[in-house]
C-alpha positions in Angstrom: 75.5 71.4 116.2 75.1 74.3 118.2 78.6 74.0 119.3 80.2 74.2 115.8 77.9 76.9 115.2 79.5 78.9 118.4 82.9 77.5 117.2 82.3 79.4 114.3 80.8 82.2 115.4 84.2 82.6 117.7 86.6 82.3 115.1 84.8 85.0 112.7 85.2 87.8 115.5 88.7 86.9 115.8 89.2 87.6 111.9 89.5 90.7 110.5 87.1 92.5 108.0 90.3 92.6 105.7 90.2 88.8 105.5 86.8 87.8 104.9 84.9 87.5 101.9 86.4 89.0 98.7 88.5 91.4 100.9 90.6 87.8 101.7 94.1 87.4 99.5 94.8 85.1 97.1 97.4 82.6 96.9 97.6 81.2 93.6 99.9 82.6 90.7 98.2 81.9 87.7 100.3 82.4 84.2 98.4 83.5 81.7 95.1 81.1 80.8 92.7 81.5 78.3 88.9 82.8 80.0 85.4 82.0 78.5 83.0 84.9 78.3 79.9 85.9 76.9 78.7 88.6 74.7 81.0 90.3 71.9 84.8 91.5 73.4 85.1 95.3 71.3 87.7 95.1 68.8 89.5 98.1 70.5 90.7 95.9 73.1 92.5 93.3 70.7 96.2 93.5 71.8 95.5 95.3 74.7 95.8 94.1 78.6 94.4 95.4 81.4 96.3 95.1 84.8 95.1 96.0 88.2 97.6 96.8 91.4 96.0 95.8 94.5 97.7 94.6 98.4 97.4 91.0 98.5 99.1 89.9 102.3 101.2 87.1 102.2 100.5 86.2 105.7 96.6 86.6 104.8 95.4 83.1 106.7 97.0 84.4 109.8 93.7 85.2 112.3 95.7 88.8 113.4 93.7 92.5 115.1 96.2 94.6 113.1 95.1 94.6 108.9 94.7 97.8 106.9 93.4 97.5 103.2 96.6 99.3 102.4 99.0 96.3 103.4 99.9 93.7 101.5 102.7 93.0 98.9 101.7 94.1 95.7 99.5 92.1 93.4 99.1 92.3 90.1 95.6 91.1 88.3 95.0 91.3 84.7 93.3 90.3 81.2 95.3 90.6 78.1 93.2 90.3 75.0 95.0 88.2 72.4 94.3 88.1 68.7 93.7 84.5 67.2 96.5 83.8 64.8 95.0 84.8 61.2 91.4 85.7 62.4 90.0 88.5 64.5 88.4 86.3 67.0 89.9 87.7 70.8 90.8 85.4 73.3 91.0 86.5 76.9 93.7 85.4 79.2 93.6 86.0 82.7 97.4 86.4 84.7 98.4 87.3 87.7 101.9 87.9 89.6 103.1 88.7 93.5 105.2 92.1 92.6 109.0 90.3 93.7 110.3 93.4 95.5 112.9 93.0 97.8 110.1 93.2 101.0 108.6 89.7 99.3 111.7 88.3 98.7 113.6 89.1 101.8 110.5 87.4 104.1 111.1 83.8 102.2 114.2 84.0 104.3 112.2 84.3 107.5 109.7 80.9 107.1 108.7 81.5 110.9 107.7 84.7 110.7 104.2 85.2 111.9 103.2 88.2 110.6 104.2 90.9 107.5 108.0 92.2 107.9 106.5 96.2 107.5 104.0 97.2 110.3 100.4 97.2 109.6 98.8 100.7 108.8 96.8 100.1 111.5 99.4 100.7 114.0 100.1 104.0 112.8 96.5 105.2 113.1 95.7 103.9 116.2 95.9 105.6 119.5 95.3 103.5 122.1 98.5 101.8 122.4 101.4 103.6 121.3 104.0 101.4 122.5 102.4 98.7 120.7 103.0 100.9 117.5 106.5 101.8 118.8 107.5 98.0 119.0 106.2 97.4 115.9 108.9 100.0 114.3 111.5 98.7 116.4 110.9 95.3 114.7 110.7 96.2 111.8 114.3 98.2 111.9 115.3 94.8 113.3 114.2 92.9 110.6 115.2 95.4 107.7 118.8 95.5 109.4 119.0 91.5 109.6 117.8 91.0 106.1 121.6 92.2 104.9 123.1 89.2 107.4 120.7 86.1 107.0 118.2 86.7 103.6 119.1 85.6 100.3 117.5 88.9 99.3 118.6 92.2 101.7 116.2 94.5 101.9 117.2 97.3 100.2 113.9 99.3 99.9 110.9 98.9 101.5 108.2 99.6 99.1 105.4 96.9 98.4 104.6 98.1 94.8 100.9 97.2 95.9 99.2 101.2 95.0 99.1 101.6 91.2 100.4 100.8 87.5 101.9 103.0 84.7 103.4 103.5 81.7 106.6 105.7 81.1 109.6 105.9 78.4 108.8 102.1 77.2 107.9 100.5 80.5 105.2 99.3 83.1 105.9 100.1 86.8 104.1 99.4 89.9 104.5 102.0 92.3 103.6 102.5 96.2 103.9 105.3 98.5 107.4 104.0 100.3 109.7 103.4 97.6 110.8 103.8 94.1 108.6 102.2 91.3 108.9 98.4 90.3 109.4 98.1 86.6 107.2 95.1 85.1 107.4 93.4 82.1 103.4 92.3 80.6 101.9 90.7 79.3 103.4 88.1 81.8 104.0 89.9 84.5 107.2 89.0 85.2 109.2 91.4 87.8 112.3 93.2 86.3 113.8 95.6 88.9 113.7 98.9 90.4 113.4 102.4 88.5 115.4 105.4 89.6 114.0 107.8 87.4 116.4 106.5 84.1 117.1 103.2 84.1 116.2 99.7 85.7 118.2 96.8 87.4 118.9 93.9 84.7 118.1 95.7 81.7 119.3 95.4 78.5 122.2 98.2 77.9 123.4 100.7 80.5 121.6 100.6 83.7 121.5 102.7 87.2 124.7 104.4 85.9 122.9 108.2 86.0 122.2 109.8 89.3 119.1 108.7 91.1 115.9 110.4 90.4 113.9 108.3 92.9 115.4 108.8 96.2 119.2 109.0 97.6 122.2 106.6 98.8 123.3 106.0 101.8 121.8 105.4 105.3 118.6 107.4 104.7 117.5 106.3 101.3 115.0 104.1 102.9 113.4 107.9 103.8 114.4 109.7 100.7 112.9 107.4 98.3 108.8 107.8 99.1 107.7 108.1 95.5 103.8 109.3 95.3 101.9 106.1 95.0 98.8 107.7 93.1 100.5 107.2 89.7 103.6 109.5 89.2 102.0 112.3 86.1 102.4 110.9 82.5 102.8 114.0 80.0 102.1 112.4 76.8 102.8 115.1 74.8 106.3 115.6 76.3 107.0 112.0 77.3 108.1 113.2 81.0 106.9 111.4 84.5 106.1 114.2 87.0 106.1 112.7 90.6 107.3 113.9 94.1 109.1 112.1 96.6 108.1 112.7 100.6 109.9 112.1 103.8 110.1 112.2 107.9 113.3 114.4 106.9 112.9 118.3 106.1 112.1 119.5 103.8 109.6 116.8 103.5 109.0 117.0 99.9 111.1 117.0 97.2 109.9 117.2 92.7 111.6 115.5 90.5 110.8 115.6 86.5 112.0 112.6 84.2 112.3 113.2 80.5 111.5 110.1 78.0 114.5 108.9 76.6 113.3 108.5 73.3 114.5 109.9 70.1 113.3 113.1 69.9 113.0 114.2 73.1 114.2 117.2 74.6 113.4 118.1 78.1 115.7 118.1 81.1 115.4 116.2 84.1 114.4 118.1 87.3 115.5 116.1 90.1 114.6 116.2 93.6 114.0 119.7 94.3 112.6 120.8 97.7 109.1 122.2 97.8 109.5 124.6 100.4 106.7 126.1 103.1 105.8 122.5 104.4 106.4 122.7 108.4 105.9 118.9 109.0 105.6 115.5 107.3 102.2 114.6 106.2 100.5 111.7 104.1 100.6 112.7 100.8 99.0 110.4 98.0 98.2 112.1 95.3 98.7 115.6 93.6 97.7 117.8 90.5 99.4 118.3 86.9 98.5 120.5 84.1 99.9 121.6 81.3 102.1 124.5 83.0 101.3 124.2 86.5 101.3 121.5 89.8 99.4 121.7 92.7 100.9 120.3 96.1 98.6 119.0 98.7 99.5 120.0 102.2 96.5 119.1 104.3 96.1 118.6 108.1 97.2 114.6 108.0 100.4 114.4 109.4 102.7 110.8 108.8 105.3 112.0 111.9 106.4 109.5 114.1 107.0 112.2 116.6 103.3 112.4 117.3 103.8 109.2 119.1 105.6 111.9 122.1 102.5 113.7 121.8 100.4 110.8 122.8 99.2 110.8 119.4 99.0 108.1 116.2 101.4 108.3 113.8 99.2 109.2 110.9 96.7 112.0 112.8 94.0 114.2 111.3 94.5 117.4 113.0 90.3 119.4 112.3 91.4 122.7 113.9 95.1 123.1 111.1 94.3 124.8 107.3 94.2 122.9 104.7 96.7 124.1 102.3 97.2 124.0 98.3 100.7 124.4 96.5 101.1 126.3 93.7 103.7 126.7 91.0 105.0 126.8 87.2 105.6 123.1 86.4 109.6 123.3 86.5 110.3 126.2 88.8 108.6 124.8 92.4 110.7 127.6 93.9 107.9 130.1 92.8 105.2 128.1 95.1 102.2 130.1 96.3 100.4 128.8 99.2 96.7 129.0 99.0 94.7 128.6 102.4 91.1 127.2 103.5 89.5 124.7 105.9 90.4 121.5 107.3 90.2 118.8 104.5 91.5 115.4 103.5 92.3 114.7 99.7 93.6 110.9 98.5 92.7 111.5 94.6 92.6 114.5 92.6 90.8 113.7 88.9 91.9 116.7 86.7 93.7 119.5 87.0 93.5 122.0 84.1 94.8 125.7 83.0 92.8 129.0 82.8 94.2 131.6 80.1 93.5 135.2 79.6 95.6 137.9 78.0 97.4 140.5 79.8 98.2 144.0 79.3 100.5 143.6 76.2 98.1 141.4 74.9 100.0 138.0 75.7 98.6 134.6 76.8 99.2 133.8 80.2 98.0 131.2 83.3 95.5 133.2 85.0 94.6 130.2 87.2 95.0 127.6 87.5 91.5 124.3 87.9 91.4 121.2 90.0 88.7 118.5 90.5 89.6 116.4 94.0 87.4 113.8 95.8 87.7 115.8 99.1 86.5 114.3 102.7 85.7 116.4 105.6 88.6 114.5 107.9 90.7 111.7 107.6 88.2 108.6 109.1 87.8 106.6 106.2 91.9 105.5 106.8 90.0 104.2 110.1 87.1 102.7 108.0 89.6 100.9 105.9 91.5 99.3 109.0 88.2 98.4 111.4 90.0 101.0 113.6 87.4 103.5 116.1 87.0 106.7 114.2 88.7 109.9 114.9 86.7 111.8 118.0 86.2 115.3 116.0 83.8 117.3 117.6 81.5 119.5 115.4 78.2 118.3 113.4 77.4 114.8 112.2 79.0 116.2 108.8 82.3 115.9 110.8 81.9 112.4 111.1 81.4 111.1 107.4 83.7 109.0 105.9 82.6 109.3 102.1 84.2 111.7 100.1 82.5 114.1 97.2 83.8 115.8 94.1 85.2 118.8 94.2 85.9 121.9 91.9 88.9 124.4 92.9 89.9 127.1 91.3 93.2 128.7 92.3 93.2 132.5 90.8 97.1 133.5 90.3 96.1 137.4 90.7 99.4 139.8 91.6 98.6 140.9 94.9 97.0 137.8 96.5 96.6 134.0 96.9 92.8 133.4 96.3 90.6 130.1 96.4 87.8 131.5 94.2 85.9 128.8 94.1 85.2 125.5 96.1 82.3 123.6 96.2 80.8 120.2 95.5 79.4 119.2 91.7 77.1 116.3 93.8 75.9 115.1 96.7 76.6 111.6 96.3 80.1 109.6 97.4 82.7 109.5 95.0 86.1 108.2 94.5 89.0 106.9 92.4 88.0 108.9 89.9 89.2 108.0 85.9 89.3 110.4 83.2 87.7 109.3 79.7 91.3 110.2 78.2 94.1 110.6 80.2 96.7 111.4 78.0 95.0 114.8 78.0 96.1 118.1 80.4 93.2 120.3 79.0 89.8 120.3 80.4 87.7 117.2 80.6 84.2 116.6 79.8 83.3 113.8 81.8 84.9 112.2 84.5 84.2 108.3 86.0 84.8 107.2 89.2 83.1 105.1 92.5 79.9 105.4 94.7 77.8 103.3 96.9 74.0 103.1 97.2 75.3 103.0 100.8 78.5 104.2 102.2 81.7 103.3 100.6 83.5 103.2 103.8 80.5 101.9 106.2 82.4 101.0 110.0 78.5 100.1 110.9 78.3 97.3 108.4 82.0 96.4 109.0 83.0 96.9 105.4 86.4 98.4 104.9 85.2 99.5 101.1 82.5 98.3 98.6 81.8 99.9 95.9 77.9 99.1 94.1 77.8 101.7 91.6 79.7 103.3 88.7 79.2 107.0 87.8 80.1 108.9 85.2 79.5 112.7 85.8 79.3 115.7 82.7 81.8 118.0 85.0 81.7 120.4 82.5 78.0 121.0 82.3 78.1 120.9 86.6 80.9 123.6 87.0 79.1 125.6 84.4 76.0 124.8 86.8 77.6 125.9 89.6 79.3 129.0 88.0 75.8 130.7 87.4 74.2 129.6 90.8 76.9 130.4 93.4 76.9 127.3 95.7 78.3 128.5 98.8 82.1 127.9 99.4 82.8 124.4 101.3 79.6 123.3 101.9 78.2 124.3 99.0 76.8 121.4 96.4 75.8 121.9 92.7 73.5 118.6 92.3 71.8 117.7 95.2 70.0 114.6 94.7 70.6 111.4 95.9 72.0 108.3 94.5 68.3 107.2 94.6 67.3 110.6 92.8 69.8 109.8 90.0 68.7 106.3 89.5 65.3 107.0 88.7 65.9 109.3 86.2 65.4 109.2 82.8 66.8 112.0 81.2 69.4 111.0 78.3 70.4 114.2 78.9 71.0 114.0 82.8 74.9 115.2 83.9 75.2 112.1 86.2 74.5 108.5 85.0 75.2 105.5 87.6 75.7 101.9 86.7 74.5 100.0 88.9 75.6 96.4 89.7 73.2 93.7 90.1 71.8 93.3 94.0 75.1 91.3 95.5 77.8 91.9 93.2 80.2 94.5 93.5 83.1 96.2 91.7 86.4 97.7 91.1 87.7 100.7 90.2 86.6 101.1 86.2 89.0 102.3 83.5 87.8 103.5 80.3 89.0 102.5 76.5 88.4 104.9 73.8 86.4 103.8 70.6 87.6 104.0 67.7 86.9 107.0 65.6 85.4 108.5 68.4 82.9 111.3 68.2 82.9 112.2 71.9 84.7 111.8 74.8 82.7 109.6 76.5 82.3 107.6 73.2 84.0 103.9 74.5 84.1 101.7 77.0 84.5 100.8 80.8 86.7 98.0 82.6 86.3 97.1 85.9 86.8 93.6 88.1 83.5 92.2 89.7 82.4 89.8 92.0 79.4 87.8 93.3 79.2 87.7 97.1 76.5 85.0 96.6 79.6 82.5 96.1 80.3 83.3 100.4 80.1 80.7 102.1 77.9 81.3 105.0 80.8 82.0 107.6 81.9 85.1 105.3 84.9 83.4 103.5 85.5 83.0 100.1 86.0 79.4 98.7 88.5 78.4 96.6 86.0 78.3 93.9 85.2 81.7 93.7 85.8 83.5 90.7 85.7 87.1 89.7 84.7 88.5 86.4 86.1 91.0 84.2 82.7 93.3 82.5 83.4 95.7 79.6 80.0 98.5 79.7 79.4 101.0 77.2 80.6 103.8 78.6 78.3 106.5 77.1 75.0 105.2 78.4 76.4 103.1 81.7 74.0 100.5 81.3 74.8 98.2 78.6 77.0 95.2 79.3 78.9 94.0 76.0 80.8 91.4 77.5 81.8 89.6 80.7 84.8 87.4 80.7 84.7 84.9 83.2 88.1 84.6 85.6 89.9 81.5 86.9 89.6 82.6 90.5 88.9 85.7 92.0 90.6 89.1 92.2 90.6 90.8 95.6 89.0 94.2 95.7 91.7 96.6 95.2 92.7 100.1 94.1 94.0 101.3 90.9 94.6 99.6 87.4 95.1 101.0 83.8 94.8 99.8 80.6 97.9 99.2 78.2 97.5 99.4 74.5 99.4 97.1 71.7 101.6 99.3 70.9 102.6 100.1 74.2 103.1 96.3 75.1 105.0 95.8 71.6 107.2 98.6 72.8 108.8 97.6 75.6 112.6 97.9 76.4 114.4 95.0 76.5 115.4 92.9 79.8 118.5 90.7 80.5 116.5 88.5 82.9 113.4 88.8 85.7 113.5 88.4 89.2 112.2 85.0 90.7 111.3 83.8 94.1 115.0 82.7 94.1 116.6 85.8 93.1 119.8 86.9 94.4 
């Protein structure tokens, strides 16, 4: 007995955090198949499907030191809420899909590989071995070049689709951080082909006959084609998709605008333009939109593989550079203005929002220009999220947190001079992937949701890449206004103090910050919300998210194969009241970012001449 029990207690500190417990892939398809729940499903989801993007590793049973939450090829998870012929009863059906893109594909060709064909994250963050890491490239290069001799399926880009999910000009597409978008067909699920800003592969009608929005041709257009994975900017009042595309290759970042093609439309296309005033390449996820304006985040986490001459990782936090904010008019980048403060790390700005005033001749203009970002003090929860040491930053124990808080920035577009005016927290408590009540919307939000922990979200003591106990849902208006008439100081400066404790306990209806809070061993996902219908306020609907019971562990840490997530819809105005819970097949890994698809956008869709398959060619 005790034997097996050491056997066991061997094999679980060879495995990796990434591949225990609900952190563990999947490896079962599942087409779409009806769900029991209980409570009463809202009838603003009829018709409607929710899909959530996650990295799901193909070569996840493989006992491996090198696992980052960001690998994986892409997953998708989702519950589409189908109307009962001739009654209004909703049935839920659970799918889910591998994203076929030509990474997946191309390793079905290679049965004897023993690990992923694109390097682990984890080799580009750590340190210690840097000819590990350079190996690691050098087979990778390997196998990319002799996927165009030997796989069915040549590799001809290198994204995993595995980030996020959106909806542009009548279709669905995955996206990831090192490639173009993946265009997906729901509510199957089915793969369709790659986007290039115009068209798709194997759609109906013309396709890929227009220049390429997404990336370049020829022998660097596996480094020209890095899309930003943190959903690409819908305008849904102008149907474009506002994204930018990063490289290792000056000028590092390029903009690109993509009209809709719909009748009616009339914007240009604004393609790859070079954002100039960015001296290296970083790791860029994310960026802001408003109506007239975008904000570029250049912030001291370089993505260089020269830093490996430097005795450095690839992707290094550097505490002692600026961080530095990008500002300009939404189609002239050209007329960027560079605002300066201290070292910070940004992965998800929430809303980013106009200020007008008049000027002399009595005219509206942009006078600056709002942002709210989920800002950490350096770049250690990448670390967190691979079981990789932390970044030795010397300073105060502040320097060594790995949870992020929200932030509010205001960028003031005077004449003379580039001004941060103001930059301090709204709360005290972690936060991240934040979800606006209605996205569709460039103006200024009331309320804002997101993720928190009654611990840490990114915890390297417990050994926990990322769990996420709580749901929040923060007044942002009320706290700026807060903020305004107190003067937090700049950086460190907080608005609401308390604790997620504090918060908890209180019972004021009227409180600016109201947590959900998941029973004691379940956790969830990032939460989307749903507008009700006929809606008095914006907070007036509901909240998705994916959650799980960790009770269902077996007592090694993995998940058995009868472990099943469920899928809970909360009213979103009081964060307390569960309506329904639909009850999954199996379980869905935690993940990252999902969105919520309407009827109309589902019965929309363009047209395909056929889907990818596991034997495409």
């Amino acid at each position: 007995m005790t034997e097996s029990n050491d056997s066991r207690s061997k094999i679980k500190q060879k495995e990796h955090r990434c591949n225990r417990g609900n952190f563990a892939p999947v490896h079962k398809n599942k087409n779409l198949t009806s769900c029991a729940f209980t409570g009463t499903i809202p009838l603003e989801l009829s018709g409607g499907q929710y899909v959530r993007n996650g990295g799901n590793p193909s070569f996840g049973d493989e006992l491996r030191g090198e696992m980052h939450m960001f690998d994986g090829d892409g997953m998708l998870s989702a519950v589409f809420f189908c109307e009962k012929k001739d009654t209004i009863e909703i049935i839920p059906y659970f799918v889910n899909q591998f994203i076929l893109t030509d990474v997946f594909l191309a390793s079905k060709s290679f049965p004897n590989l023993r690990s992923a064909i694109i390097p682990s994250i984890s080799h580009f963050l750590d340190r210690s071995s840097p000819l590990l890491t350079f190996y690691q490239l050098c087979r990778f290069i390997f196998l990319l070049l002799l996927s165009h001799v030997l796989a069915r399926n040549p590799i001809k880009s290198i994204s995993v689709a595995n980030t996020a999910v959106i909806f542009h000009d009548k279709r669905v597409l995955a996206t990831c951080q090192t490639g173009p978008p993946m265009r997906i067909h729901l509510p199957s699920l089915v793969t369709v082909g790659w986007y290039n800003g115009s068209s798709v592969d194997n759609e109906s009608g013309e396709t890929c006959k227009t220049k390429h929005v997404f990336g370049h041709t020829g022998p660097l257009k596996y480094l020209k084609n890095w899309t930003t994975a943190h959903q690409p900017r819908v305008d849904h009042t102008t149907g474009e998709l506002i994204s930018f595309q990063s490289s290792f290759i000056p000028p590092f970042v390029w903009y690109s605008i993509s009209p809709s093609t719909g009748a009616g439309s009339s914007t240009q296309s604004t393609l790859n333009l070079p954002i100039s005033g960015i001296s290296k390449p970083k790791f860029m996820h994310d960026f802001g939109v408003s109506s007239h304006y975008c904000v570029i985040l250049d912030l001291p986490m370089s993505l260089d593989p020269g830093n490996l001459l430097k005795g450095l990782p690839i992707i290094h936090f550097d505490h002692m550079a600026p961080s530095r904010f990008g500002v300009f008019p939404r189609r002239h980048p050209e007329k960027i203005r560079w605002f300066e403060t201290q070292a910070c790390f940004i992965f998800h700005t929430a809303s980013t929002w106009d200020e007008q005033s008049k000027n002399s001749e009595g005219e509206g203009e942009v006078s600056a220009v709002n942002m709210l970002a989920c800002r950490y003090t350096n770049g250690n929860m990448l670390h967190s999220m691979g079981g990789i040491d932390l970044t030795c930053t010397p300073g105060t124990a502040k320097d060594f947190e790995t949870d992020s808080h929200l932030y509010y920035y205001r960028f003031g577009l005077f004449e003379d001079k580039n001004v941060i005016t103001h930059q301090w927290a709204l709360s005290a408590i972690p936060f991240e992937m934040p979800v606006l009540a209605h996205p569709d919307s460039a103006g200024k939000p009331e309320f804002i949701y997101g993720c928190s922990s009654e611990d840490m979200m990114f915890n390297s003591v417990t050994e926990e890449p990322m769990k996420i106990n709580c749901l929040v849902k923060m007044n942002v208006m009320e706290l700026i206004e807060r903020g305004l008439a107190e003067s937090p100081g700049p950086i460190t400066g907080c608005v609401d103090e308390r604790n997620i404790q504090a918060i908890q306990e209180s019972d004021d209806v009227d409180d600016p910050i109201a947590i959900f809070t998941a029973p004691p061993g379940w956790y969830a996902q990032e939460p989307r919300f749903i507008p009700r219908n006929n809606a008095t306020r914006e907070d007036d609907g509901y909240i998705l998210t994916f959650m799980f019971d960790e009770s269902q562990l077996e007592e090694n840490g993995k998940a058995p194969e009868t472990a099943v997530s469920e899928l809970w819809v909360i009213d979103a105005r009081d964060m307390k009241t569960i309506l329904a819970k639909i009850i999954l097949p199996q379980r869905v890994p935690y993940g990252f970012h999902g969105n919520w698809f309407s009827r109309n956008e589902i019965d929309e869709q363009r047209p395909y001449k056929k889907s990818r398959n596991e034997e495409w060619k």
